[in-house]
N, C-alpha and C positions, 0 to 999 in steps of 0.2 A: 493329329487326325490322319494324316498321310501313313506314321507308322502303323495303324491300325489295317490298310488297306494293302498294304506290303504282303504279307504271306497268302492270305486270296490271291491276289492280282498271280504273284508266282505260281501257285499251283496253277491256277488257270491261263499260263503260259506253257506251264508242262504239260496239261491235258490236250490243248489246243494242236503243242508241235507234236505231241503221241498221235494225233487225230490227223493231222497233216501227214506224218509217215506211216500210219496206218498201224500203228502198234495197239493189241489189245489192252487196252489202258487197267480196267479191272484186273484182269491175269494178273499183269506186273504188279499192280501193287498188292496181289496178294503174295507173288512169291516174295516180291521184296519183305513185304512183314513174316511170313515162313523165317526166311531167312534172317529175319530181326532177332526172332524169339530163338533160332538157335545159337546165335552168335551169344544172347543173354544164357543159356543155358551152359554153352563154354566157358563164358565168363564168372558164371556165379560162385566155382569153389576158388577161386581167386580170393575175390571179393568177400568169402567169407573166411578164408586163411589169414589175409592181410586186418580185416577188422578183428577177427578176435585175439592177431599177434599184437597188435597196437596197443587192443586194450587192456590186455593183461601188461605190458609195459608202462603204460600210462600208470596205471593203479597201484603198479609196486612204489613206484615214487621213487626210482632209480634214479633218474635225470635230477631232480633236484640234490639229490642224496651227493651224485659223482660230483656234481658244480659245485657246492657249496665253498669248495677255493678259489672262487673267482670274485664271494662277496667283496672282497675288499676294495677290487679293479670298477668291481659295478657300482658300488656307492659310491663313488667317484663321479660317476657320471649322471647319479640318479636313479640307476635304472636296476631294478626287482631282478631277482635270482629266476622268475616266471619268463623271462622272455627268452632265455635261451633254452629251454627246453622247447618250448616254440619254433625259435630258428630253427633248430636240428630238427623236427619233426614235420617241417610242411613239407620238408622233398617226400616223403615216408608217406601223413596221410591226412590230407586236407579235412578229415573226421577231426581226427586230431588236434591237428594244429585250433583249428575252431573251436574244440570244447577247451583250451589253454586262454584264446583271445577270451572266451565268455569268461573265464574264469578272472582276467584280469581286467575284464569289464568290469564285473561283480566289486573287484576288490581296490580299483584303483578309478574305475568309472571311464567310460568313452571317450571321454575330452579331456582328459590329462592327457601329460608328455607320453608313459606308456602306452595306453589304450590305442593314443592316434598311431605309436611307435610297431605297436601288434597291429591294427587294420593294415598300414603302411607294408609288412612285413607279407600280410596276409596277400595283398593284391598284388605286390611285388614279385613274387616266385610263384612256382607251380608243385608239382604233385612227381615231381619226374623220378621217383624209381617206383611206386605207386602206376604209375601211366607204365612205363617199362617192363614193369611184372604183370601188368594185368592186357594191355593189348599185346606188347610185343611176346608173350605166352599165347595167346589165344590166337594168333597167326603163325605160332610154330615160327618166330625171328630167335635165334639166340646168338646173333652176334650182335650184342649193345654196345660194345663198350667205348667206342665214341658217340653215340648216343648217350650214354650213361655219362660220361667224362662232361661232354658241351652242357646237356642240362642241371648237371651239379654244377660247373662252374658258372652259368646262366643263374643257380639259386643263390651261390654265393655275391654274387655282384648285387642282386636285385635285394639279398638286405644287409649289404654292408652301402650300397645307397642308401637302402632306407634308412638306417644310422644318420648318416648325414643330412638328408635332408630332412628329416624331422627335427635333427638339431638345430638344425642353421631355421627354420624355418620356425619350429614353434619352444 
């Protein structure tokens, strides 16, 4: 109940302190949406560079094609030749990486060792050369590369965890 009354309440603390300093409350929030729609309009060839590099990767079937030397290391452990192309592609593009999780939803089911292994993988890491290319472009930043460094290494922790605790745990 409380969560529901959370973002009213906020705005009507923003409105109130705008009223208090006497700032036209309408203006700003129209330029701030002005300003919304052109930040969306910087961002959009990004966003559509990165989706349709993705997916023309995805569909070649390259990533399963390069791994397939690994089967013998993964049946070892149980674990489908699907989930590393997974790994490698959520830093890349959480489109991605999601149609890989449904895929091994579909083919191994939600509550097996897998499935929980891809959710685990999925919430674990982020999106970070994705995030990198598409804000830090759109702000004119191009010095990443300890930004680029920290959140690669940040993805690699978050599922070589998930490894682990999946295993020990289910």
């Amino acid at each position: 109940m409380v969560s529901k009354l959370i973002i009213p309440i906020f705005i009507l603390i923003i409105v109130f302190y705008g009223f208090i300093k006497k700032v036209d409350i309408y203006d700003s929030f129209l330029n701030g949406a002005k300003e919304g729609l052109i930040t969306c309009f910087n961002i959009f060839p990004s966003i559509l560079a990165m989706v349709f590099a993705v997916n023309i990767f995805l569909e070649s079937n390259f990533l399963n094609t390069a791994f397939s030397f690994l089967l013998p290391v993964l049946s070892k452990f149980n674990l489908p030749l699907d989930i590393i192309p997974m790994a490698l592609l959520r830093p890349i593009s959480g489109t991605a990486s999601l149609s890989i999780m449904n895929d091994i939803f579909t083919n191994y089911g939600p509550d097996s060792f897998v499935g929980l292994l891809a959710s685990t993988i999925q919430g674990s890491t982020d999106t970070t050369i994705y995030v990198l290319a598409l804000y830090f472009s759109s702000i004119k930043v191009t010095k990443i590369k300890h930004a680029l460094y920290n959140g690669l290494f940040a993805d690699l922790i978050g599922i070589t965890a998930s490894f682990i605790v999946v295993s020990l745990l289910f």
